[in-house]
N, C-alpha and C positions, 0 to 999 in steps of 0.2 A: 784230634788228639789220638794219641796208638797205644789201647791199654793193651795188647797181646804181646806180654814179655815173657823173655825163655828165662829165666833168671838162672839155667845152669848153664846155656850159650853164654851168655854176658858176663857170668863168674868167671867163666875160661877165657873171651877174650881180654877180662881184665887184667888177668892173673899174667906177670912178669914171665916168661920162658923160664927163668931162673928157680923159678918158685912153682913151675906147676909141676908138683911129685905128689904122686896118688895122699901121701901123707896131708900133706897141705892142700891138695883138696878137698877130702875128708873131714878138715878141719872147717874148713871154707863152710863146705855142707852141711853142718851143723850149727855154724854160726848163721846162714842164711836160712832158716829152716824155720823161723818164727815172722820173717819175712817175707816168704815163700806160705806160709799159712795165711797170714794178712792180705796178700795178693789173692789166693786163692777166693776169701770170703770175698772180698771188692767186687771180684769179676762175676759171680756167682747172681752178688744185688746189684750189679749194674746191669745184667741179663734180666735180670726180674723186671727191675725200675724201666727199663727200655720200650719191655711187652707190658709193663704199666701202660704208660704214656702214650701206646698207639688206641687205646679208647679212651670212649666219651659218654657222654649222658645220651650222646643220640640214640634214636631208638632201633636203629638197625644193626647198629654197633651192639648195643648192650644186649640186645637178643641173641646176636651171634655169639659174646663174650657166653651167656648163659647157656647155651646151647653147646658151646663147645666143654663146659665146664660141666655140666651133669646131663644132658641127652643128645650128647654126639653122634648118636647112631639114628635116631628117629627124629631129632631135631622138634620137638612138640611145645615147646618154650615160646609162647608169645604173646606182647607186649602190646596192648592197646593205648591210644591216650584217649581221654573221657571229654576232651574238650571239642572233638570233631563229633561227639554223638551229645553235646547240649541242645534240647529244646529252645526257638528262638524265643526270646521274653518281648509278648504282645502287647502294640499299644494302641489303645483307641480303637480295644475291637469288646464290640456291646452284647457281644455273643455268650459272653464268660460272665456272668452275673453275680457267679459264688466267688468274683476275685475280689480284691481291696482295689478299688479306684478314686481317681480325683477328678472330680467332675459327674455333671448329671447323665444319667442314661440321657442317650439319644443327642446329646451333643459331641463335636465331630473332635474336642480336643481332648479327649479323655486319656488318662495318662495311668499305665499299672504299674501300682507300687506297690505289693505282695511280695511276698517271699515263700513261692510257693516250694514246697520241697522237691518238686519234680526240677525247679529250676537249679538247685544249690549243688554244685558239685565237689563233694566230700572229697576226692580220691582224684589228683591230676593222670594217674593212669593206673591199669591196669597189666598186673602179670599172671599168665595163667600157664598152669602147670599139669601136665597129665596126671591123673591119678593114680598112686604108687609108684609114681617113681623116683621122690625123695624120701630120705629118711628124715627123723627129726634132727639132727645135724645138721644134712644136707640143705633143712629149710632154713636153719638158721644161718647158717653161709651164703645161701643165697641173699636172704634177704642183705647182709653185711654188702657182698657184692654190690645190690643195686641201691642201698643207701651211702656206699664211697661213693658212685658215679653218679646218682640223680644232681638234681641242681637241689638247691635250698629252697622251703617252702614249697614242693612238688612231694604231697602225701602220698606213695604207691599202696594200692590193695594188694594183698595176695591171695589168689584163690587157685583150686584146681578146678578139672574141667567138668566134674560133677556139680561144685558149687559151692562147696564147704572152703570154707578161707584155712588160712593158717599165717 
């Protein structure tokens, strides 16, 4: 579809030979001028709506999205996910004595069912931000930013790179 219209070429070819005198185009122009506004706003948010739609929750996308949006020049914006740094949860190892198990020491089918908190991961990823280089605005924007595109049910931390969250 072709939203690039000249809507004062188009007045003129519409406009009769007979009837196109500066008068009557002037009139024209005034009468198209609320329509010509309207067009104006459309094409404005379908520019917007367009550079929407070219991201995603992915995480190389949404880094770059953040990066170009508040540290375009040093690029210091990045996104971990916490699911590739989970501890693997052990079974059947007799080593661990202060866990919750099912079954006797020293027999070979013992099964852990603990909930240890080094296992439980609060936070499906991680974004981290240099220090000083948002303002409090800027954090809250961002965070807006990465809760449109995360998925649902994906908690993000924010922190900087000292360690202090926000």
């Amino acid at each position: 579809m072709i939203f690039d219209w000249d809507i004062n070429a188009t007045k003129d070819q519409l406009l009769p030979p007979l009837l196109a005198k500066p008068k009557t185009r002037s009139w024209l122009q005034a009468l198209l001028a609320p329509v010509l506004s309207l067009y104006n706003t459309f094409y404005a948010y379908r520019l917007q709506t367009i550079k929407t739609l070219r991201y995603n929750c992915q995480t190389i996308i949404l880094e770059n999205l953040l990066n170009d949006t508040f540290d375009n020049a040093l690029r210091r914006i990045v996104i971990t996910t916490n699911y590739d740094k989970a501890d693997p949860v052990y079974i059947g190892q007799v080593n661990e004595n202060d866990e919750i198990w099912i079954g006797q020491v020293g027999e070979s089918d013992m099964v852990f069912i603990g909930l240890d908190p080094d296992y439980i991961i609060a936070y499906a990823f991680t974004v981290t931000v240099a220090a000083g280089t948002l303002t409090a605005a800027q954090e809250i924007q961002l965070k807006a930013i990465v809760n449109f595109y995360r998925f649902d049910g994906l908690k993000p931390l924010f922190i900087y790179d000292n360690g202090t969250q926000f």
